[in-house]
N, C-alpha and C positions, 0 to 999 in steps of 0.2 A: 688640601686641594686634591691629593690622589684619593682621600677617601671620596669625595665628592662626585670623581669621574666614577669610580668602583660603582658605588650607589649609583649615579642615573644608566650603567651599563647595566647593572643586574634588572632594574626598572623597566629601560626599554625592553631586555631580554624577555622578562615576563609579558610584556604586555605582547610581543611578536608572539609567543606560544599562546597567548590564548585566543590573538586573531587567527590562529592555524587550526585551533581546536573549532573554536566556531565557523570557521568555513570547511571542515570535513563534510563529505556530505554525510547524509541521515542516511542508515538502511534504509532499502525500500519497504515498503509496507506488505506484511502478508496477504495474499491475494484473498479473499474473500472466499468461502466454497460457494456454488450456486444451491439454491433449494431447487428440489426437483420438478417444482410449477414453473420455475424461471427458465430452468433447461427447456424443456414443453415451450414456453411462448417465445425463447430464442429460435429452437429448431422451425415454430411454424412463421416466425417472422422471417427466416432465413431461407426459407420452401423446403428446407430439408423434410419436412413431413406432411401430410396434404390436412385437410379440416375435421376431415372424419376420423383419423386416426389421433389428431391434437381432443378431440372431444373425449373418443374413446381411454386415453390416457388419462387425460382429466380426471374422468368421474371417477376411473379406477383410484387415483391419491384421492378424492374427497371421503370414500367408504369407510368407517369403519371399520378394521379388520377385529 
Protein backbone atom coordinates (compact mmCIF):
# COMPACT_ATOMS: atom_id res chain seq x y z
CA UNK A 1 0.00 0.00 0.00
CA UNK A 2 2.99 2.58 0.95
CA UNK A 3 4.66 1.57 -2.18
CA UNK A 4 1.59 2.41 -4.17
CA UNK A 5 1.30 6.02 -2.50
CA UNK A 6 5.34 6.35 -3.17
CA UNK A 7 4.70 5.62 -7.00
CA UNK A 8 1.63 7.83 -7.80
CA UNK A 9 3.56 10.73 -5.57
CA UNK A 10 6.79 10.56 -7.71
CA UNK A 11 3.98 10.32 -10.91
CA UNK A 12 2.18 13.27 -10.05
CA UNK A 13 5.70 14.93 -9.15
CA UNK A 14 6.90 14.30 -12.68
CA UNK A 15 4.00 15.19 -14.38
CA UNK A 16 3.88 18.91 -12.27
CA UNK A 17 7.58 19.44 -13.54
CA UNK A 18 7.03 19.03 -16.81
CA UNK A 19 3.75 21.30 -16.89
CA UNK A 20 6.25 23.98 -15.39
CA UNK A 21 8.76 23.15 -18.03
CA UNK A 22 6.21 23.58 -20.73
CA UNK A 23 4.85 26.68 -19.68
CA UNK A 24 8.29 28.68 -19.21
CA UNK A 25 8.21 30.94 -21.59
CA UNK A 26 10.17 30.77 -25.06
CA UNK A 27 13.24 33.38 -25.39
CA UNK A 28 12.23 35.84 -27.42
CA UNK A 29 13.17 35.69 -30.99
CA UNK A 30 16.18 37.58 -32.31
CA UNK A 31 15.30 40.63 -33.82
CA UNK A 32 15.84 40.42 -37.43
CA UNK A 33 18.62 43.05 -38.88
CA UNK A 34 16.75 45.51 -41.59
CA UNK A 35 18.48 45.35 -45.31
CA UNK A 36 19.38 48.74 -46.16
CA UNK A 37 16.36 49.15 -48.95
CA UNK A 38 14.03 48.57 -45.82
CA UNK A 39 15.71 51.28 -43.70
CA UNK A 40 15.31 53.75 -47.04
CA UNK A 41 11.45 52.78 -47.49
CA UNK A 42 10.92 53.04 -43.40
CA UNK A 43 12.55 56.47 -43.29
CA UNK A 44 10.50 57.60 -46.37
CA UNK A 45 7.31 56.08 -45.21
CA UNK A 46 8.06 57.77 -41.87
CA UNK A 47 8.88 61.54 -43.67
CA UNK A 48 12.04 61.15 -41.93
CA UNK A 49 13.45 61.66 -45.51
CA UNK A 50 11.80 63.60 -48.57
CA UNK A 51 11.44 61.56 -52.33
CA UNK A 52 14.38 62.96 -53.82
CA UNK A 53 16.81 62.02 -51.32
CA UNK A 54 14.69 58.24 -50.99
CA UNK A 55 15.48 57.97 -54.88
CA UNK A 56 18.90 59.27 -54.61
CA UNK A 57 19.91 56.57 -52.03
CA UNK A 58 18.20 54.10 -53.83
CA UNK A 59 20.08 54.08 -57.05
CA UNK A 60 23.28 54.49 -54.95
CA UNK A 61 22.50 50.50 -53.25
CA UNK A 62 21.30 49.25 -56.84
CA UNK A 63 25.14 50.25 -58.43
CA UNK A 64 27.42 48.04 -58.87
CA UNK A 65 30.42 49.07 -56.92
Amino acid sequence: MIKLLVVLLVIIMVVLVLMMIRRRPSPPARPQRESPREILQRRYAAGEIDEDEYLRRMSGLNQDW
